[in-house]
Backbone as JSON, one array per atom type, in Angstrom:
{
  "sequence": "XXXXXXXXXXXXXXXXXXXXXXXXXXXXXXXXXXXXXXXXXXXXXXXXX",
  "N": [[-0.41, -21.81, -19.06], [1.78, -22.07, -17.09], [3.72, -21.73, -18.63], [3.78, -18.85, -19.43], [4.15, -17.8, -16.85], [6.2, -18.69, -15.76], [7.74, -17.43, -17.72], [7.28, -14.51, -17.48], [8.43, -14.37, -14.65], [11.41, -15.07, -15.3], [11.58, -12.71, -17.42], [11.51, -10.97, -15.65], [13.59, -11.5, -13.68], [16.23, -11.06, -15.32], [15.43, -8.5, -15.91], [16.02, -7.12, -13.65], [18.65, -7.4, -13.52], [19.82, -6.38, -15.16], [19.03, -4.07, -14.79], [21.03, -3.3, -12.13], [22.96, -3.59, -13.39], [23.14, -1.5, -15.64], [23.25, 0.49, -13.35], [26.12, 0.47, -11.84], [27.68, 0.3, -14.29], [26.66, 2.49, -15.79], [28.19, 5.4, -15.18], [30.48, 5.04, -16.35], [30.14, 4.97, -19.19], [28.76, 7.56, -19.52], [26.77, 8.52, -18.19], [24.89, 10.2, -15.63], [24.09, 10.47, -12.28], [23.98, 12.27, -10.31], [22.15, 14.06, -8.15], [21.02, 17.39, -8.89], [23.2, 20.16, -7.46], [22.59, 22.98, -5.43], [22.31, 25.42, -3.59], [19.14, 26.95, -1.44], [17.19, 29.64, -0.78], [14.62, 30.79, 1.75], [13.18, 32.26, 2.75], [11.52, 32.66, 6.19], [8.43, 33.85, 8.05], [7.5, 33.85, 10.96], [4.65, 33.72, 13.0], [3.98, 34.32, 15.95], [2.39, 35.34, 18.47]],
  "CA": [[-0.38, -20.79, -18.01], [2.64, -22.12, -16.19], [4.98, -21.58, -19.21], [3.56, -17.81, -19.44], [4.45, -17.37, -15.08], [7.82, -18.9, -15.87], [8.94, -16.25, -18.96], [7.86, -13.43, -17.26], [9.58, -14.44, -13.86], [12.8, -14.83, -16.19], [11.97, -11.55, -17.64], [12.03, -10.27, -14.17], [15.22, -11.33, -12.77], [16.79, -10.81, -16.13], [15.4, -6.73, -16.06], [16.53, -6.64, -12.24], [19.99, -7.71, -13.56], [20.18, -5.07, -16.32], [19.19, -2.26, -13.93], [22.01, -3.26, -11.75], [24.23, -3.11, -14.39], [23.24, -0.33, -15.59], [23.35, 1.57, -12.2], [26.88, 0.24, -12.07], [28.36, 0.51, -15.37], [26.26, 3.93, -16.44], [29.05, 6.49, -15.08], [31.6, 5.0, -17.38], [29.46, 5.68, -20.14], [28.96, 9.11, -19.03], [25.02, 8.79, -17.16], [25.32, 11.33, -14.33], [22.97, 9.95, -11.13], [24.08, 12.58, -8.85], [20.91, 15.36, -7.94], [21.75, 18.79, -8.99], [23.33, 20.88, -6.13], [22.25, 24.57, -5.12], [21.76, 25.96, -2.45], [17.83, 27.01, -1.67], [16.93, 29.96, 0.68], [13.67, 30.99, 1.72], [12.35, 33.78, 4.18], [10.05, 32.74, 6.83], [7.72, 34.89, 8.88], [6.88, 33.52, 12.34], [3.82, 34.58, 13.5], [4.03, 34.27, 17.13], [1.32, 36.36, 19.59]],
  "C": [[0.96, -20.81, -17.27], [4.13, -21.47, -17.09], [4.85, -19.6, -19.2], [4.63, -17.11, -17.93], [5.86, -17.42, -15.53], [8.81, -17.6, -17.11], [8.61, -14.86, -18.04], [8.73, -13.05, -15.4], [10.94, -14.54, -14.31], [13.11, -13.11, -16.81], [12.25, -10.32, -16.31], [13.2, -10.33, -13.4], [16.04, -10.92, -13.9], [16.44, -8.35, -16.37], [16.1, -6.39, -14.59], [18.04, -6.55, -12.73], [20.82, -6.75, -14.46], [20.28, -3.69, -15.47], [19.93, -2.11, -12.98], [23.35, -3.08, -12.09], [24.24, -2.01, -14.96], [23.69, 0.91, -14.87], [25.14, 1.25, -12.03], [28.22, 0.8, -13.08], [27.89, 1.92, -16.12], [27.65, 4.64, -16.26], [30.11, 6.29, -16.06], [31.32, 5.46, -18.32], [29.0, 7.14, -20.34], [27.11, 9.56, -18.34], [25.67, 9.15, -15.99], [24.24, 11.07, -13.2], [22.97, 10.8, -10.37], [22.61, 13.8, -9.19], [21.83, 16.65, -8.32], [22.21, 19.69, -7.35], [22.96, 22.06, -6.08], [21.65, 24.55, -4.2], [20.07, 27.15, -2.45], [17.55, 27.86, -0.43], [15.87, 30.68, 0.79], [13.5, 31.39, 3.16], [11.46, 32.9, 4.75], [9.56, 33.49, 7.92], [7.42, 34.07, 9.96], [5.71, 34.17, 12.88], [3.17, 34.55, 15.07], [3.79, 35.46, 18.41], [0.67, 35.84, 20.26]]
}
C-alpha cells in the first residue's frame, strides 16, 4: 500500500512539473493560450415604472 501512495505522489509532482513546463515552453512551440478577442455588444431594455 505504501509503495502504491509513494508512485502516485511521484506521479503527481512529476505531472505538476510537466504542466509548468509546458505552460512555459508551449509558445515557443507555437500553443497559443491567449482567449480570442472581440468585442461583444448587446441591447438592453430597462424596464423601469
Amino acid at each position: 500500500m505504501g509503495r502504491i501512495i509513494k508512485w502516485l505522489f511521484f506521479l503527481a509532482i512529476l505531472a505538476m512539473i510537466a504542466l509548468v513546463a509546458y505552460a512555459y515552453i508551449g509558445p515557443f512551440f507555437g500553443a497559443d493560450f491567449s482567449p480570442p478577442v472581440q468585442e461583444i455588444r448587446k441591447t438592453i431594455e430597462l424596464d423601469a415604472t
